[in-house]
N, C-alpha and C positions, 0 to 999 in steps of 0.2 A: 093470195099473192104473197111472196115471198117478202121476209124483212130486210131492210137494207141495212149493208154491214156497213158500221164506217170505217175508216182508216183504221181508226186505232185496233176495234175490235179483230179486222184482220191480221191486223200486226202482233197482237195478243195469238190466233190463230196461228199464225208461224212459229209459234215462240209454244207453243203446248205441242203442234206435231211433230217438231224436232229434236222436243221433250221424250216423248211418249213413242221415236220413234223403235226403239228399243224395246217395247212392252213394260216398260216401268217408268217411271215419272220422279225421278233419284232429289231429294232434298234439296241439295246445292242447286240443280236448275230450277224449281219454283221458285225459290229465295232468287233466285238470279232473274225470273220471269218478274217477279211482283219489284223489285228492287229498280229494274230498267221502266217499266210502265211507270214509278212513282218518279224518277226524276229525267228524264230524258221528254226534250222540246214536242218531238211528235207526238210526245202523250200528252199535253197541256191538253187542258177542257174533260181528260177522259177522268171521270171519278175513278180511285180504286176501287171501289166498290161494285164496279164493272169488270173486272176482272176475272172471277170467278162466274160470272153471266155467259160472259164470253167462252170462259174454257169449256163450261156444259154445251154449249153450241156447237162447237168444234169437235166435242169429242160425238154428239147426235151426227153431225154430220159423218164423220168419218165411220159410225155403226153401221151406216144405211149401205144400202148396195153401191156399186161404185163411188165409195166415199171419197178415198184419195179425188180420183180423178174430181171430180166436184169441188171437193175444198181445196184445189189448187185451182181452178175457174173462179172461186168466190175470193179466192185471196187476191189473182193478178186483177179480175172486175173492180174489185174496192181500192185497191193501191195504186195511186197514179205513178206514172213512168217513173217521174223525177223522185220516188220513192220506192224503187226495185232495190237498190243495192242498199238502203237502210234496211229493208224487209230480208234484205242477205246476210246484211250483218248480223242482225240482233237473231240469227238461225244461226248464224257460226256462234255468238257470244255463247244462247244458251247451249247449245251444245258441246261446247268447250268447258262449261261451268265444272264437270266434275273428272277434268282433264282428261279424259278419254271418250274418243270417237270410236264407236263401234261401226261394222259394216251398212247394218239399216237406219243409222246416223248419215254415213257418207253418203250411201242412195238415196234418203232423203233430200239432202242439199244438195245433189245432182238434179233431181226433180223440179228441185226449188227454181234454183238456178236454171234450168232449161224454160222453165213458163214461163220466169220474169226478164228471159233474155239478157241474162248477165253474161256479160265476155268475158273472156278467157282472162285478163289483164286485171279488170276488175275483182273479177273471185279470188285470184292469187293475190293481190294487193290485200282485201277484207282477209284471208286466212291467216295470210303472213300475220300480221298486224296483232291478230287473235293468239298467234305463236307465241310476238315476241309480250305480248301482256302476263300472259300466263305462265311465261319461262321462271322457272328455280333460279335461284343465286347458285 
């Protein structure tokens, strides 16, 4: 029988695929990964220490044969509704972390965004937002 992911460990999950969707895993988004798990409300109770547990999970998951397709089932199963568009944000955070979005960035958040049934309104509101944080003087 399969282990149940909790909340957190899939939110961790979204925050390593959107990482990693690039084929590399760039400093600034781990720093940004492990930085948002240590102080943001939905991670209360998750040990840091779990963090790195989780990213091996996700990253077995995604080796196996139709990974994607699976770890975005075990992400929207673990994350309840009323936490789709946190689980959107902190995919735009870490991927904004080293100011650029590449192509299999944006397909990824496309993916995201279509299984966790984020509207059109909501996405652009969480992007905007990620825009104006990040913007230069």
């Amino acid at each position: 029988m399969a282990k149940k992911v909790t909340v957190q460990a899939a939110l961790i999950y979204v925050m390593v695929m959107v990482s990693a969707a690039d084929g590399q895993m760039p400093d600034a988004e781990l720093k940004r990964i492990g930085r948002l798990a240590r102080f943001l409300p939905v991670f209360q109770g998750f040990a840091e220490d779990e963090i790195i547990p989780a990213t091996r999970e996700i990253q077995q998951i995604l080796a196996g044969p139709e990974g994607m397709e699976i770890a975005l089932e075990t992400i929207k199963d673990a994350i309840p509704p009323r936490l789709h568009d946190t689980a959107y944000a902190l995919a735009v955070e870490v991927a904004t972390a080293d100011l650029w979005l590449d192509q299999t960035e944006i397909r990824f958040l496309q993916l995201l965004r279509a299984r966790l049934e984020i509207d059109k309104l909501t996405a652009a509101a969480i992007e905007r937002s990620a825009i104006a944080r990040f913007r230069k003087a």
